[in-house]
C-alpha positions as CSV (number, residue, x, y, z in Angstrom):
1,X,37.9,-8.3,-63.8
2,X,38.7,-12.3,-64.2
3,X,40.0,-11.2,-67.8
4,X,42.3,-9.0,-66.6
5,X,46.4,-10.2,-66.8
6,X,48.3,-10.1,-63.5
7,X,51.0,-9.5,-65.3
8,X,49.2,-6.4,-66.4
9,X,48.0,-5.4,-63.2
10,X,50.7,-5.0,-60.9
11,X,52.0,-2.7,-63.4
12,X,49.0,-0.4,-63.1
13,X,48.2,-0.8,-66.6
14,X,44.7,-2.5,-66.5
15,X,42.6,-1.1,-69.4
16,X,39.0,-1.9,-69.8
17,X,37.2,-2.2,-73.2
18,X,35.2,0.3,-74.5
19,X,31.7,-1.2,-74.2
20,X,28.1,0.0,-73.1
21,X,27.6,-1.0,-69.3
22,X,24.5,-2.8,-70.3
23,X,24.8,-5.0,-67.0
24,X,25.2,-2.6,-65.0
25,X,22.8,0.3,-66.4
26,X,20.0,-2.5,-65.9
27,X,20.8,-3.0,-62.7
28,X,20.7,0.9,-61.7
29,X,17.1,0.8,-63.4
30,X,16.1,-2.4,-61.5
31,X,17.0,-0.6,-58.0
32,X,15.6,3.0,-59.1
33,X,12.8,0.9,-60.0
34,X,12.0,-0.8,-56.6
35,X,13.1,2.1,-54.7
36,X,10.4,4.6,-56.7
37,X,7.6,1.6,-55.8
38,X,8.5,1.8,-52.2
39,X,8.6,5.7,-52.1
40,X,5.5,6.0,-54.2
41,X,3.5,3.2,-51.9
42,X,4.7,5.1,-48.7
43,X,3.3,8.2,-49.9
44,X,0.0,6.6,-50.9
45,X,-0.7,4.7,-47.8
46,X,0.7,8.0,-45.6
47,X,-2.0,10.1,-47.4
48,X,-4.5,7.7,-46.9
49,X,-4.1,7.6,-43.5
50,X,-4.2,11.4,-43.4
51,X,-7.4,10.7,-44.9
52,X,-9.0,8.4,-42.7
53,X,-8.0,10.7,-39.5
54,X,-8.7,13.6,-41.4
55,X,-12.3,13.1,-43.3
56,X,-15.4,14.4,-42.3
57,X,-17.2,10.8,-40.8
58,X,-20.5,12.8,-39.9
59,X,-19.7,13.6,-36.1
60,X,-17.0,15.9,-34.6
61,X,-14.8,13.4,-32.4
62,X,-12.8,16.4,-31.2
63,X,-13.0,17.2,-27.7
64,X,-14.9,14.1,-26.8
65,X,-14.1,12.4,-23.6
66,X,-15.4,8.7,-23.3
67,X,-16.3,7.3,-19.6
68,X,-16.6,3.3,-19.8
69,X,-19.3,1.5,-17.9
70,X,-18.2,-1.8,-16.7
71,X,-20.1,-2.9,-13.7
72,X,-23.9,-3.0,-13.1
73,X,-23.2,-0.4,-10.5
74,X,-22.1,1.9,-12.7
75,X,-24.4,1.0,-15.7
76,X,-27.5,1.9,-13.0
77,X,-25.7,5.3,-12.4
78,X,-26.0,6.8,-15.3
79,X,-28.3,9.9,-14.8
80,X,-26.0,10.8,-10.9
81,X,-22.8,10.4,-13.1
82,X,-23.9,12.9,-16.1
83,X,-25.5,15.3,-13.8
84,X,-22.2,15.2,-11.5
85,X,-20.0,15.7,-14.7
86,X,-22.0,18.1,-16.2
87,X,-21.3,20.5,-13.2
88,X,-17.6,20.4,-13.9
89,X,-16.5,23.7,-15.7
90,X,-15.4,23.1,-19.3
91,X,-17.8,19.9,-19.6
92,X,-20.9,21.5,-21.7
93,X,-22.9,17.8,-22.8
94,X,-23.2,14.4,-21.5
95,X,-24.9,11.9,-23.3
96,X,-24.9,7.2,-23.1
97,X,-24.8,5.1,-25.2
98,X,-24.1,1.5,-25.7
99,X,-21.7,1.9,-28.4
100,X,-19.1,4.3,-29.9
101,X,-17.6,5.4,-33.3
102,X,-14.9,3.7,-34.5
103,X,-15.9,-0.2,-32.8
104,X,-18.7,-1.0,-35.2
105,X,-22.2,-1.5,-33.9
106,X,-24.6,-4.8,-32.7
107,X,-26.6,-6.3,-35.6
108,X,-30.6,-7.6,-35.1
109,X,-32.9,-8.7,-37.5
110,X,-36.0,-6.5,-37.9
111,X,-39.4,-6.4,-39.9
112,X,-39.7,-2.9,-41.6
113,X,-43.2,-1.7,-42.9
114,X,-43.5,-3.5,-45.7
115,X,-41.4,-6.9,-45.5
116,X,-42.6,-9.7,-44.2
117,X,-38.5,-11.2,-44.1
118,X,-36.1,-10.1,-41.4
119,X,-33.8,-7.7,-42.5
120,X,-30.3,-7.2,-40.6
121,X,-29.6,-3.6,-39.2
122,X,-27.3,-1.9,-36.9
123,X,-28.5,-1.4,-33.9
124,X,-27.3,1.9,-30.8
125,X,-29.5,2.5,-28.1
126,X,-28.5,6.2,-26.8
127,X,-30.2,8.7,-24.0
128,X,-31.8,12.2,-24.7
129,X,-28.9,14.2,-24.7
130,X,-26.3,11.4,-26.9
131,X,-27.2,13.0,-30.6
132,X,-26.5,16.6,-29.6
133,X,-23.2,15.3,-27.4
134,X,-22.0,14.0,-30.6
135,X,-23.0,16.8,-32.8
136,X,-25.6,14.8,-34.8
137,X,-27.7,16.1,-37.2
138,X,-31.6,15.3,-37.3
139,X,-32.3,15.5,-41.4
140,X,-36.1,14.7,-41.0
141,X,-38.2,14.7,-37.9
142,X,-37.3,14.7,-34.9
143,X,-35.3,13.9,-31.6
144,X,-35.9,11.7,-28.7
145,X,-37.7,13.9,-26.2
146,X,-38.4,13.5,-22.5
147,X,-41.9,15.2,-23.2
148,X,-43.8,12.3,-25.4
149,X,-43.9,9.1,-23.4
150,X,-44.9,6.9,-26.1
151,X,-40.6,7.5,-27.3
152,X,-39.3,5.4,-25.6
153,X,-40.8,2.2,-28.2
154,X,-40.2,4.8,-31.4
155,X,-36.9,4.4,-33.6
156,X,-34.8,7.1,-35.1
157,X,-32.8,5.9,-38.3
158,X,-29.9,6.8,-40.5
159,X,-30.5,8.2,-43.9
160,X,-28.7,4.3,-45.3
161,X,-31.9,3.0,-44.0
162,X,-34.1,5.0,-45.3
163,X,-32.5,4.6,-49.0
164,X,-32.2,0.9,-48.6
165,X,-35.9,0.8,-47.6
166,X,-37.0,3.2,-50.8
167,X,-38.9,5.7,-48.1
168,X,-38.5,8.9,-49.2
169,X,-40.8,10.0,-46.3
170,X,-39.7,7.4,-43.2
171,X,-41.6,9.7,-40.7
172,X,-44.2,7.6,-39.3
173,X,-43.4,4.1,-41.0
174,X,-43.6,1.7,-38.6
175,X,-40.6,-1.7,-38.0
176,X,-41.2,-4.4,-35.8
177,X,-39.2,-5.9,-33.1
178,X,-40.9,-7.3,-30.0
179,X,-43.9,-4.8,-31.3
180,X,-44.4,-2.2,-34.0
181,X,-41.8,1.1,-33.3
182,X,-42.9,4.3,-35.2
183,X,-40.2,6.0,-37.2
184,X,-39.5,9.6,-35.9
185,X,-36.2,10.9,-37.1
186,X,-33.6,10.4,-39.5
187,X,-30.3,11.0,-38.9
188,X,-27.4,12.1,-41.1
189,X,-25.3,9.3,-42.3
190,X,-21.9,8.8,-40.1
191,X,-19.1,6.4,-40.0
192,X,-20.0,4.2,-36.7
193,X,-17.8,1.4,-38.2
194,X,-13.8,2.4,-39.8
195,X,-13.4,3.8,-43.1
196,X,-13.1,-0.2,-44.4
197,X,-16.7,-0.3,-45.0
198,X,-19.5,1.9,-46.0
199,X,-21.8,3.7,-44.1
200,X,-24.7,0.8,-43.1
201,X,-28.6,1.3,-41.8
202,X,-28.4,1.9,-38.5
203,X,-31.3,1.7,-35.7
204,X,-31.4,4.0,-32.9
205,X,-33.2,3.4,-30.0
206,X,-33.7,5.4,-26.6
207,X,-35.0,1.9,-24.8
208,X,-31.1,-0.3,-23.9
209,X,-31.2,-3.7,-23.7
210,X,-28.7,-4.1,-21.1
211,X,-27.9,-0.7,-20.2
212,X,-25.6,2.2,-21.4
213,X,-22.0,0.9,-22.1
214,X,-20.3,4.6,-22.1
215,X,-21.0,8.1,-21.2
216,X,-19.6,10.9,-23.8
217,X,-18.7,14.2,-22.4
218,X,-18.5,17.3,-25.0
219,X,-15.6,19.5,-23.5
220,X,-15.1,23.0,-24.2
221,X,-11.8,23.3,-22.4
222,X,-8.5,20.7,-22.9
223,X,-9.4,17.2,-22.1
224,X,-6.2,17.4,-20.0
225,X,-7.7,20.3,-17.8
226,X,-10.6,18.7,-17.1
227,X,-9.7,14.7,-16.5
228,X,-8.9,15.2,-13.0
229,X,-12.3,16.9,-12.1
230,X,-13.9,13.7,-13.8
231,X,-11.5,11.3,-12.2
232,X,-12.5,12.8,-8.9
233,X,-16.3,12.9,-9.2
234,X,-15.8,9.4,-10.6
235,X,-14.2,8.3,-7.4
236,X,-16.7,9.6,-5.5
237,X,-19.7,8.4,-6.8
238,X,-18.1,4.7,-7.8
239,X,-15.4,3.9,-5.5
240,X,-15.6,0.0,-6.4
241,X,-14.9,0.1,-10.2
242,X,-11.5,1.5,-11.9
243,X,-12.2,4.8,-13.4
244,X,-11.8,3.9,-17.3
245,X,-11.1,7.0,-19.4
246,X,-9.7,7.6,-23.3
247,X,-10.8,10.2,-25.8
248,X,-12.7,9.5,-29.1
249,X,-10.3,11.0,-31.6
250,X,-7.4,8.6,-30.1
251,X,-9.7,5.6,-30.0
252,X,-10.5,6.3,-33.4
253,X,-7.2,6.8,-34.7
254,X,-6.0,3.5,-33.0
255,X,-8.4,1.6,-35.3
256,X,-5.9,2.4,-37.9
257,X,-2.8,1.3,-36.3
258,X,-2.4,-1.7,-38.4
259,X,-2.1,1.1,-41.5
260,X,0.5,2.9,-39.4
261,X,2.2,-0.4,-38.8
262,X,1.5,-1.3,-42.4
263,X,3.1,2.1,-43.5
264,X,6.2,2.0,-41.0
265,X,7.3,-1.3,-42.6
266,X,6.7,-0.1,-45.9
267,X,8.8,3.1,-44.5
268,X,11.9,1.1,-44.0
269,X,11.5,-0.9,-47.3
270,X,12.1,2.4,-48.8
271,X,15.1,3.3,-47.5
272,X,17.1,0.1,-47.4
273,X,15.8,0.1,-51.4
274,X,17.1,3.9,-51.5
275,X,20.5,3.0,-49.7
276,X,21.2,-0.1,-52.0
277,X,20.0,2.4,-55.2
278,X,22.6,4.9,-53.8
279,X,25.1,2.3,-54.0
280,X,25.0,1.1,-57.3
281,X,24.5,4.8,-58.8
282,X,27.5,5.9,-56.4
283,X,29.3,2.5,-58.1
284,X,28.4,3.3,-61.7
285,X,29.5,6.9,-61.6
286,X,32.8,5.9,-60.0
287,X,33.5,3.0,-62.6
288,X,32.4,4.8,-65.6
289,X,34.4,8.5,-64.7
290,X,36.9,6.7,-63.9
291,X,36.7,5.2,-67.8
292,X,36.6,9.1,-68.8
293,X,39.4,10.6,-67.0
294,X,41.6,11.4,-70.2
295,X,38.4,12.5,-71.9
296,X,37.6,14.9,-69.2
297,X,41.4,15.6,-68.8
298,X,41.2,16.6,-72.8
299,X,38.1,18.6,-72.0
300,X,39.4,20.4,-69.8
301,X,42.7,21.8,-72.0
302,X,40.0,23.1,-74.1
303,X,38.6,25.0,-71.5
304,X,36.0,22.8,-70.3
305,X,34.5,24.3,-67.0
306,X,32.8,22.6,-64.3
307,X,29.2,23.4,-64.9
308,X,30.2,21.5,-68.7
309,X,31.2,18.6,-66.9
310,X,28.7,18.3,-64.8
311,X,26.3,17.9,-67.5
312,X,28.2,15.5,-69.5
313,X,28.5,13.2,-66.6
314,X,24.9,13.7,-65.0
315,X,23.3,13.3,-68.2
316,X,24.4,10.1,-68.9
317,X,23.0,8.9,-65.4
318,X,19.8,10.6,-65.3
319,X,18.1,9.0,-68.3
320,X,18.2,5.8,-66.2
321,X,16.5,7.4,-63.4
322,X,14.0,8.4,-65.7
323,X,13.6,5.3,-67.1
324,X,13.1,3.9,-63.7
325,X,10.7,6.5,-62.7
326,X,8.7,5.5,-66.0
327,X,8.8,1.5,-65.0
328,X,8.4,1.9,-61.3
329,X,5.2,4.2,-61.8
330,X,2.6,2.1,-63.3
331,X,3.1,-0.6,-61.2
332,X,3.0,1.2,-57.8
333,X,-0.3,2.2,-59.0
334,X,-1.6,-1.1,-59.8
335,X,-0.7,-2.4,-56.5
336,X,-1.7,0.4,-54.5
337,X,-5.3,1.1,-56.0
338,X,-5.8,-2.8,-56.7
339,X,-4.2,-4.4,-52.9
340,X,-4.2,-1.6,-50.8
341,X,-6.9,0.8,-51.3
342,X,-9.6,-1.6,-52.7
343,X,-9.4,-2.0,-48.6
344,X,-11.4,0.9,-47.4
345,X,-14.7,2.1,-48.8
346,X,-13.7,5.8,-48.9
347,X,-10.2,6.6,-49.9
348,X,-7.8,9.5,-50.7
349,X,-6.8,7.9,-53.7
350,X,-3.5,7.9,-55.4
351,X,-2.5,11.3,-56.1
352,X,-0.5,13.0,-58.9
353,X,2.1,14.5,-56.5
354,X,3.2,11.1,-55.3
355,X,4.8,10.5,-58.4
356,X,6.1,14.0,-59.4
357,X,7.4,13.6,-55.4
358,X,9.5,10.2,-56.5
359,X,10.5,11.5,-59.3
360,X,11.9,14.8,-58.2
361,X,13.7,12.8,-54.9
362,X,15.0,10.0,-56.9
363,X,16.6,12.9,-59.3
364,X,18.4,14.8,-56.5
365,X,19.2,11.9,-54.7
366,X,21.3,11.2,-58.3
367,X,22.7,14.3,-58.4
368,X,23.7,14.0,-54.7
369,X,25.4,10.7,-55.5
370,X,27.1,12.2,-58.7
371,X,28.4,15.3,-57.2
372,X,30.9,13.8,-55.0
373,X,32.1,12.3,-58.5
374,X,32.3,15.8,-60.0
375,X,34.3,17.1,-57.3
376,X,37.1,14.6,-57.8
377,X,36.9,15.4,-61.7
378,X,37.1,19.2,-60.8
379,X,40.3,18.4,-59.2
380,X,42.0,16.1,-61.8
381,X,44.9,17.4,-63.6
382,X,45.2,17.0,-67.0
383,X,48.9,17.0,-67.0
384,X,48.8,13.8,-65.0
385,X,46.6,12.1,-67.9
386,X,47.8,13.1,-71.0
387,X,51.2,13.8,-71.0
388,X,52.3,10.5,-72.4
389,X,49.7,10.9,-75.6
């Protein structure tokens, strides 16, 4: 525009030469380009959070209501508040612990059968009833039972143990802590600690150290129908410490807020990216049909129709979408699999429909931004444009 002649201009005779818009085709590929990373990374990180909610961690957190144990007046209360809960319709198991899914677990150092050096291992000391509460699976031997005495000093392990140790058989293998502790179960491997990090060994013990933390209810009736029943007994029982309540699917969902947050921001990226994209494309068409008004106004004469000029004008846009779709996608990949998903320990990976899904949005979206384009050019007369040729 600086070569443009004023004297020229306030006639209305400016007249641009016929060049290829290098400048500005490369920068409609550089925003198509960052605008497909953004859209591409949003998917990925929303289906990986789908994921983490979503994947089978070895335990049903559905219709699990968590009671927190704060005070030593509670903690000692245990056995009045289950049986007290358990007589509230709707509430079918009750079970403590001193930890839950989705906070991560106590580490100890331990002597297994077989080591004379310390070896680190998650620790959760649980009642009778906490494995069937959760929906735990026993793979080998046994639970915790009221009717052998000598359970209270065995152990009950997680099937990461058991590999980590080589025993192919753990049932009666002994590991000492303050005294030898006979193994008598396994149970299945299950995600106590967020999808970040792999399952771990895991100790269980019916014997706390400092009393039970929490008390698990199994519902079989909305949590919301049956809160106030608890709240009530609660009250009752413990009038001197606030009644602490959540379920365990939120609690486990809120260990992934910072990916929500994470995928929020990424969110917004995307559209100001999109927006800016929109712009330029919107800019292009306008400067370049504008270029091809007597072409299209000769087109026409010959009985051009719409649909023909639609093509010729989307055509030569579209490439550079594609082009941008072709650029943008490798390197989405490489940042998702390499900076965000090398993150968590079990992922959803990067699916093929993230791309196909950029692709097939960032060609409407062209389309969208060409049409209005189209519309003018539908309405241009060719008298108007070639009747001084």
């Amino acid at each position: 525009m600086s070569r443009v002649k004023p004297a020229t201009a306030v006639k209305g005779r400016v007249a641009f030469k016929k060049s290829r818009p290098v400048v500005q085709n490369l920068l409609v590929v550089f925003q198509f380009t960052i605008a497909i990373v953004f859209i591409v990374c949003t998917l990925v990180i929303a289906n990986q959070l789908n994921f983490l909610l979503s994947e089978d961690k070895g335990f049903n957190p559905s219709n699990k209501i968590v009671i927190a144990l704060q005070t030593e007046t509670s903690k000692n209360s245990v056995e009045v508040l289950k049986r007290e809960f358990l007589g509230i319709p709707g509430v079918e198991m009750a079970g403590a612990s001193s930890e839950i899914p989705g906070s991560g677990y106590t580490s100890n150092g331990y002597f297994p059968e077989g080591h004379s050096e310390p070896l680190m291992f998650h620790a959760l000391d649980i009642d009778y009833d906490y494995l069937e509460t959760m929906e735990l699976e026993i793979v080998q031997g046994r639970n915790f039972s009221k009717d052998f005495g000598q359970d209270k000093e065995a152990y009950i392990i997680n099937e990461a143990l058991a590999r980590q140790l080589g025993w192919d058989n753990p049932i009666g293998k002994t590991i000492q802590r303050d005294g030898k502790h006979p193994v008598i179960g396994v149970v299945n491997d299950y995600n106590f600690s967020p999808l970040h990090s792999h399952i771990e060994p895991l100790i269980i013990t019916i014997k706390p150290w400092q009393g039970y933390s929490y008390i698990t209810l199994k519902t079989t009736q909305p949590i919301a129908n049956i809160k106030n029943s608890v709240e009530e007994k609660w009250e009752a029982l413990i009038p001197s410490e606030d009644f602490s309540f959540f379920t365990l699917d939120s609690f486990i969902s809120e260990a992934y807020n910072p990916v929500k947050e994470f995928m929020y921001m990424i969110l917004f990226c995307s559209f100001l990216a999109i927006f800016i994209a929109s712009l330029g494309l919107f800019g292009l068409a306008a400067f370049l049909t504008r270029k091809r008004n007597k072409e299209i106004a000769v087109r026409k004469v010959f009985g051009a129709g719409i649909n023909r000029i639609f093509i010729l004008v989307s055509s030569g846009f579209l490439k550079w979408v594609l082009l941008a779709n072709g650029i943008a996608w490798p390197i989405a990949w490489f940042i998702m699999d390499n900076y965000f998903l090398a993150n968590f320990a079990y992922n959803g990976g990067i699916k093929w429909w993230t791309f196909l899904a950029a692709l097939l949005f960032t060609v409407f979206l062209s389309l969208f931004v060409i049409v209005f384009q189209i519309i003018r050019l539908g309405r241009l007369n060719p008298i108007d444009y070639i009747r001084y040729e």
